[in-house]
C-alpha positions, 0 to 999 in steps of 0.5 A: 428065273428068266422071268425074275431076270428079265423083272430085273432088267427091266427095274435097271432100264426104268431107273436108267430112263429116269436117272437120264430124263432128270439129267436133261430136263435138270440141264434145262431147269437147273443152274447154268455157267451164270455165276454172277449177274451177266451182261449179254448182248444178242446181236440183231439178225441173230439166230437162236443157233448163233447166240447158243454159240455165243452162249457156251463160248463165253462159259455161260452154257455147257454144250451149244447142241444141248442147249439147243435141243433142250430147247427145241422139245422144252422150250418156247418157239418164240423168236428172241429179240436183239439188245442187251440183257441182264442174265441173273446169277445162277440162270438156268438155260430156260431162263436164259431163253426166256429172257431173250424171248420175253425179258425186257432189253437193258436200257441206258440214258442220256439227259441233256439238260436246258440250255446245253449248246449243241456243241456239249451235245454233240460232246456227250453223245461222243462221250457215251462210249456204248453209242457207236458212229460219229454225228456231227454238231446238230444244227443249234436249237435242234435237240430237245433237252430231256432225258433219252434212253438208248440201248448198247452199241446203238448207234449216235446217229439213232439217239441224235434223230430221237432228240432232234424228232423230239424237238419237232414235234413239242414244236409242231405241238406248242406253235398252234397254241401260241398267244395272239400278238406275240413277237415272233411270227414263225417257229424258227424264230420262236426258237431263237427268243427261247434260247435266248430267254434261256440263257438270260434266267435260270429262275423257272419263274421269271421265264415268261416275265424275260420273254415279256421283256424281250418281246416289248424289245423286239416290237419296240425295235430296242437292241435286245442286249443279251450278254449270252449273245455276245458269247456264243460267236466266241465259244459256241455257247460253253461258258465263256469263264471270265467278264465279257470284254469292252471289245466283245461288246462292241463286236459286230456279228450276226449273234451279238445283240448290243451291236445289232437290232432285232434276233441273231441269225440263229438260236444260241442253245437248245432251249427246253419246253419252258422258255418255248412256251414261255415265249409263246405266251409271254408274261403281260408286262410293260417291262424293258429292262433287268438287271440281276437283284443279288438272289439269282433272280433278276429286277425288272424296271419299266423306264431307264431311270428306274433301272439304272437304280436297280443297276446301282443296288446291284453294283453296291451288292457286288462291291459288298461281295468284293467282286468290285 
């Protein structure tokens, strides 16, 4: 009898062992409070301890301790990473801590496009309401257009010097490889010419031949006549959204380039790597004068004469569009 009893407890003991070993590793492998893909942001310098806590209060695990301590005896001992993750609906807390360890942190994006003034730049960054901290404007022409990515709660000023850093080193890249002969004899003013270049065209393939005109000018000593010039003292580079005044064109200034010979004083937007390399090897062409052709593009002409027909085709374009 004591040997069948004894038998007996021992079978209860067994299954008692077994019922409480699936309880804890099924509170390890099994679903968690994870009901619906889950945004999670484990702060830097955070311990395991600290984010468990995070965890559970944010309903996402039962018990901090258990976690925990499921952890420690079935987990990884790699340490987890700072950003934001995306923790998928019915994660178990392995998986959660997998993530941390291993998962790759959530990444969100910015682009700026070419030709966008230092000033938008500025504006989108502000805009971007999962940066944190203020900026200032960036200096004109520093930013790099691209697209760049960033994590939540990042700082503006950290995506700032990626795009600034960015710019400097296509820069210190594309310098050395510049075209003998060309107008410009130093990166700042490669810069400015680029901007320049484009604000002028939005056609790719026009980029080096308006380089190759505007470099015929500078060598020349011509007024290079950019209208973008004559904007961008007035509203910093943002469309100006009506014509440019009689008065704006005569205006003087270190900008405006129908009132002044050689570059402005600085660039009139960020300019991207095609107007910077158009610049350094610009087209070969005796050109020295455009005038938008009606497409988008622009006619290009040698002498005054012949542009003042292309002038003369583009006006009569407009008068037919009623815009005259």
């Amino acid at each position: 009898m004591k040997r069948a009893g004894a038998l007996a407890f021992g079978a209860v003991a067994a299954l008692a062992a077994l019922v409480g070993a699936a309880w804890f590793l099924s509170g390890w492998w099994g679903t968690s409070g994870v009901e619906e893909d889950t945004s999670f942001i484990v702060p830097s310098g955070a311990s395991l301890s600290s984010v468990a806590g995070k965890l559970e209060d944010e309903g996402l695990i039962a018990s901090t301790d258990g976690f925990l301590l499921r952890a420690k005896l079935l987990g990884s001992s790699d340490p987890i990473k700072a950003g934001e993750f995306l923790l998928p609906a019915g994660a178990s807390p392995a998986t959660i801590l997998d993530t941390f360890q291993h998962g790759n942190v959530v990444r969100r994006f910015v682009t700026i496009p070419e030709g966008l003034p230092s000033i938008m730049v500025y504006e989108r960054l502000m805009a971007e309401d999962l940066l944190t901290g203020e900026i200032p404007v960036p200096a004109e022409g520093s930013v790099l257009p691209d697209t760049y990515d960033f994590e939540r709660g990042e700082t503006r000023a950290q995506v700032l010097a990626r795009m600034q850093a960015a710019m400097q080193n296509y820069l210190a890249e594309a310098w050395p490889k510049r075209a003998p002969g060309i107008a410009v004899d130093n990166i700042k003013d490669a810069v400015i010419l680029a901007s320049i270049v484009e604000k002028e065209t939005g056609v790719a393939r026009e980029r080096r031949m308006v380089a190759g005109l505007y470099s015929n000018r500078l060598k020349d000593g011509m007024l290079l006549q950019a209208d973008p010039t004559i904007i961008y003292p007035i509203t910093r580079g943002k469309p100006l959204g009506r014509r440019i005044k009689q008065s704006e064109i005569a205006a003087i200034n270190d900008y405006n380039t129908y009132s002044m010979v050689g570059l402005p004083k600085g660039p009139i937007t960020n300019p991207g790597r095609e107007s910077i390399a158009a610049v350094l090897n610009p087209a070969k062409t005796e050109a020295r004068y455009m005038v938008a052709d009606g497409s988008g593009g622009h006619a290009f002409a040698q002498t005054l004469d012949e542009h003042n027909r292309n002038v003369a085709k583009w006006f009569e374009i407009r008068r037919r569009r009623g815009e005259m």
